[in-house]
C-alpha positions as CSV (number, residue, x, y, z in Angstrom):
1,X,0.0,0.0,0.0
2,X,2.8,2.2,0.7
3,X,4.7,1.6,-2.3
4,X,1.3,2.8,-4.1
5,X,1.4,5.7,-2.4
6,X,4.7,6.6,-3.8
7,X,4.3,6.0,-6.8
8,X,0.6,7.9,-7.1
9,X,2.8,10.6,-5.5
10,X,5.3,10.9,-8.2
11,X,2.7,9.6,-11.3
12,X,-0.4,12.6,-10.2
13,X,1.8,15.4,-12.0
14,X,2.0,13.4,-15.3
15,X,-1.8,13.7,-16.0
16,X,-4.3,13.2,-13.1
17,X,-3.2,16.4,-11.2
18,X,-0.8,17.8,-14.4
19,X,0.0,21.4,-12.9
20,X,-1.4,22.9,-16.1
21,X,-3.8,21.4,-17.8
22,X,-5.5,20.1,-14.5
23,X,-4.5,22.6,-12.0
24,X,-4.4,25.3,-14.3
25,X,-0.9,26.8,-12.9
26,X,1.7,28.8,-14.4
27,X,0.2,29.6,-17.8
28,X,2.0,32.7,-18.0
29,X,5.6,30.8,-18.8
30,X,3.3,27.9,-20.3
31,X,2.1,30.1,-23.0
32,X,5.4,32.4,-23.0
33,X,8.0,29.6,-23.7
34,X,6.4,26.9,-25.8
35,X,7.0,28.6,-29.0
36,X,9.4,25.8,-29.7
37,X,10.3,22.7,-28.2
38,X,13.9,23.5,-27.2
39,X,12.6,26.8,-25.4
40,X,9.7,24.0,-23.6
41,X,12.3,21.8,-22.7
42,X,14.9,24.2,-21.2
43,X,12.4,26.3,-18.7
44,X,10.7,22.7,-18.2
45,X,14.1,21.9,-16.8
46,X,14.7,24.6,-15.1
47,X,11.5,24.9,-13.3
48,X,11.8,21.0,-11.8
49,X,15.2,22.0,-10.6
50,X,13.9,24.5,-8.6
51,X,10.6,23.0,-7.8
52,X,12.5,19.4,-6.7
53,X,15.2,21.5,-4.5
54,X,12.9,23.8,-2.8
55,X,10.2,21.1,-1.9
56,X,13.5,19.2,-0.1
57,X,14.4,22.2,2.0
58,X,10.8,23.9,2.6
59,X,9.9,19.8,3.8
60,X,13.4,20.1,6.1
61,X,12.4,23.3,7.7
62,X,8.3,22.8,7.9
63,X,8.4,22.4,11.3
64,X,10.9,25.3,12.1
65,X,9.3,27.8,9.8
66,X,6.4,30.1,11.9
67,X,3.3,29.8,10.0
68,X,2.9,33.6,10.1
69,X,5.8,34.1,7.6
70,X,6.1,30.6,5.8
71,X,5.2,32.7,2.4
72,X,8.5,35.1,2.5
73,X,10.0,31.9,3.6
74,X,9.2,29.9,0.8
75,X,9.6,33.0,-1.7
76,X,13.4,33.5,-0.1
77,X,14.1,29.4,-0.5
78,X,13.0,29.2,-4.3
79,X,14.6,32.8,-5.1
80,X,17.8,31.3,-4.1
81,X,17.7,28.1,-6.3
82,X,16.0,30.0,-9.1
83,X,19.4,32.6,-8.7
84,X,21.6,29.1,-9.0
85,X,19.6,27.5,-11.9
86,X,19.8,30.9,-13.9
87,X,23.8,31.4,-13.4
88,X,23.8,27.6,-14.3
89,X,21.9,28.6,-17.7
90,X,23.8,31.5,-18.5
91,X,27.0,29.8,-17.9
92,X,26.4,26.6,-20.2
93,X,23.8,27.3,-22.5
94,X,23.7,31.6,-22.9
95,X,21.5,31.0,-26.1
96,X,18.7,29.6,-23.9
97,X,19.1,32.3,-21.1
98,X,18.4,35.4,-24.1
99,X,16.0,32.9,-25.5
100,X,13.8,32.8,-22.0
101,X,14.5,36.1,-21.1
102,X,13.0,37.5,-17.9
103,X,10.8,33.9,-17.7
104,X,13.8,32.1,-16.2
105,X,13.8,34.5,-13.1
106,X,10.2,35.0,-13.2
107,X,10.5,31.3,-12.1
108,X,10.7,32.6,-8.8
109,X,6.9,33.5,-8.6
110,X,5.6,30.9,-10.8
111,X,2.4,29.2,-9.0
112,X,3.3,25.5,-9.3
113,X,6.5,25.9,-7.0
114,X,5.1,27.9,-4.9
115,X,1.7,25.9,-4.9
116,X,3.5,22.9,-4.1
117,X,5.9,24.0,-1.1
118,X,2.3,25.3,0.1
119,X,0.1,22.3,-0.4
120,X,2.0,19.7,-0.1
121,X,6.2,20.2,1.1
122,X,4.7,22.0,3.7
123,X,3.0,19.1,5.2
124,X,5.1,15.9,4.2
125,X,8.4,14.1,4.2
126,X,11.5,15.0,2.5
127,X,11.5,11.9,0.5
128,X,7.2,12.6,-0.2
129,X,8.3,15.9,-1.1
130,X,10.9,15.0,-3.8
131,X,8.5,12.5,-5.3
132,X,6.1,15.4,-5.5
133,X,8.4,17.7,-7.4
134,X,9.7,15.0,-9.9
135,X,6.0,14.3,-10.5
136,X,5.1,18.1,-11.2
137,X,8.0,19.1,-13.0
138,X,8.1,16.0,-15.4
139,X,4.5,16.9,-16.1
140,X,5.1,20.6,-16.6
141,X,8.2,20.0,-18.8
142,X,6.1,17.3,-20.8
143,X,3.0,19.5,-21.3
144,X,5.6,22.8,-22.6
145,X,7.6,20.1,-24.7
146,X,3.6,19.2,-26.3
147,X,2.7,22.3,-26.9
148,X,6.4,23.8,-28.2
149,X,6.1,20.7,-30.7
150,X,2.7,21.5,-32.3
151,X,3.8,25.2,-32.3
152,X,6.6,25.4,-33.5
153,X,5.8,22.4,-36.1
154,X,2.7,24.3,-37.2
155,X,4.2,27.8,-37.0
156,X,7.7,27.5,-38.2
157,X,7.6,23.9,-39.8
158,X,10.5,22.7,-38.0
159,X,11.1,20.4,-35.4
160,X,13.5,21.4,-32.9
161,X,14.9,23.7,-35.6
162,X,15.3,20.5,-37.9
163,X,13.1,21.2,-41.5
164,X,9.8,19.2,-40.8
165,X,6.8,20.2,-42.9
166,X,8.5,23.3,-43.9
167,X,9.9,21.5,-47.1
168,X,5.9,20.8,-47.9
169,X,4.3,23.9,-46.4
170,X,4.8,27.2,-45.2
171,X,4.5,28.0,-41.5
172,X,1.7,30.1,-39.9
173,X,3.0,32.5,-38.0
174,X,0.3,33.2,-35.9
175,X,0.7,29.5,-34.2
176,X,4.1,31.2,-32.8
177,X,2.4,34.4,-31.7
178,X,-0.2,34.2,-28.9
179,X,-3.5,33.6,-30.2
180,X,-2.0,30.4,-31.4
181,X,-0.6,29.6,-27.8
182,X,-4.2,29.9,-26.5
183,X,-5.3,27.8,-29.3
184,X,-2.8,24.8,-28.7
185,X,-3.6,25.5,-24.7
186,X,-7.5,24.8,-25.1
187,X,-6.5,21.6,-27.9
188,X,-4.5,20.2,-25.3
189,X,-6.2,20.4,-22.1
190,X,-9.9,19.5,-24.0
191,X,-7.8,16.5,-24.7
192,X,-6.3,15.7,-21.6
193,X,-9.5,16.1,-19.9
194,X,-11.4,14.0,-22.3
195,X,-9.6,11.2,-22.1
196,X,-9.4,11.6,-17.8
197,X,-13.2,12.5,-17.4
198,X,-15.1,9.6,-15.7
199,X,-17.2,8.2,-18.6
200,X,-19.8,6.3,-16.4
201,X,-21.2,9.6,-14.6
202,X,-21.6,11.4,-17.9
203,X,-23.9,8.0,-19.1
204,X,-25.6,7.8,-15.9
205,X,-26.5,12.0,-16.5
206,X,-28.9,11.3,-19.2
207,X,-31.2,9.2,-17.4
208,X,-33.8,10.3,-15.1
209,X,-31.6,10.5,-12.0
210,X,-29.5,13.6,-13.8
211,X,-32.3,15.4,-15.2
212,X,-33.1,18.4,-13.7
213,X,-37.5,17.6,-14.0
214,X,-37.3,14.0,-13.2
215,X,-39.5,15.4,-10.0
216,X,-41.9,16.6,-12.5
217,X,-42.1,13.0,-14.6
218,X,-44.9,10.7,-14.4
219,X,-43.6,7.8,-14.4
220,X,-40.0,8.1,-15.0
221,X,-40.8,7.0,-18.5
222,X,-40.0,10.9,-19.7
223,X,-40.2,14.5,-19.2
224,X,-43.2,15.5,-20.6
225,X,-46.0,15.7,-18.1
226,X,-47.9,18.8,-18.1
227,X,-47.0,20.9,-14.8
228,X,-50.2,22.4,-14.0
């Protein structure tokens, strides 16, 4: 049973509780960075560095932290990773530090860390609380690679700047801009949620126990008894 509970731990992010299409959390970089799959990829990165190392160390101090200032606290713990990852960045890859611009700091505010060292570092174990941020981060760096992919395929025609369709097509340059990031954003949660919905209480809606005048029926047999 326990082992189950790790591993639902570090497999909700992926889909059942996915940061963004579920939880609907940081869709500001979400919508910012996916314009390609290597910009996706590299603040996906960068955002589960953070999100794994300050879940450790806000789960190490919960108990010391007052609750009365545990927000600066957590805000002053991811600040200081975020300040790491970004020298980290502009040290080995400087192309995708001016690529991400003022989103790679911004990481410092960005809901999902701080919603997690909130709802759940806060109140479990170190190890818990690593499982947690592996989860979350694989899931957010999987939903910005998605979305960079269809983006960038269907606004540039390449591929992690390898010629895809662009040989066949030309790009639309509006799937880059961000009307088509809001496009790809609705495409992909409709889907996720589709295919996560519980089927059986959508059926079990259309009979007489989820209409809205079954009180009104006659016999159950349909809705057309004349209310007097």
């Amino acid at each position: 049973m326990e082992n189950k509970s790790k591993l639902s731990i570090l497999t909700n992010g992926l889909i059942k509780e996915n940061p963004v299409l579920v939880l609907v959390l940081g869709t500001c970089p979400t919508l910012a960075t996916s314009t390609s799959v290597v910009n996706g990829f590299g603040m996906g990165v960068s955002a589960t560095a953070v999100l794994i190392c300050s879940n450790i160390v806000i789960s190490i101090l919960r108990k010391i932290i007052p609750d009365s200032v545990r927000i600066p606290c957590y805000i002053t713990v991811i600040a200081g990773f975020v300040t790491i990852v970004q020298l980290v960045v502009k040290a080995f890859a400087p192309a995708l530090d001016k690529s991400l611009g003022l989103y790679l700091p911004l990481i410092v505010v960005n809901c999902i860390i701080l919603g997690r060292a909130e709802m759940f570092a806060n109140k479990n174990s170190v190890f818990d609380s690593l499982l947690d941020g592996v989860g979350m981060g694989i899931g957010f760096t999987a939903t910005l690679v998605v979305m960079g992919s269809i983006r960038e395929l269907t606004g540039a025609g390449t591929w992690c700047g390898i010629p895809v369709l662009s040989r066949i097509m030309p790009g639309m340059s509006i799937m880059t801009l961000v009307p088509g990031g809001f496009a790809v954003y609705a495409i992909v949660m409709a889907f996720v949620h589709y295919i996560t919905e519980d089927k059986s209480k959508i059926k079990d809606s259309f009979g007489c126990d989820g209409c809205a005048s079954a009180d009104d029926c006659v016999d159950g047999s349909g809705c057309s008894k004349e209310v007097a």
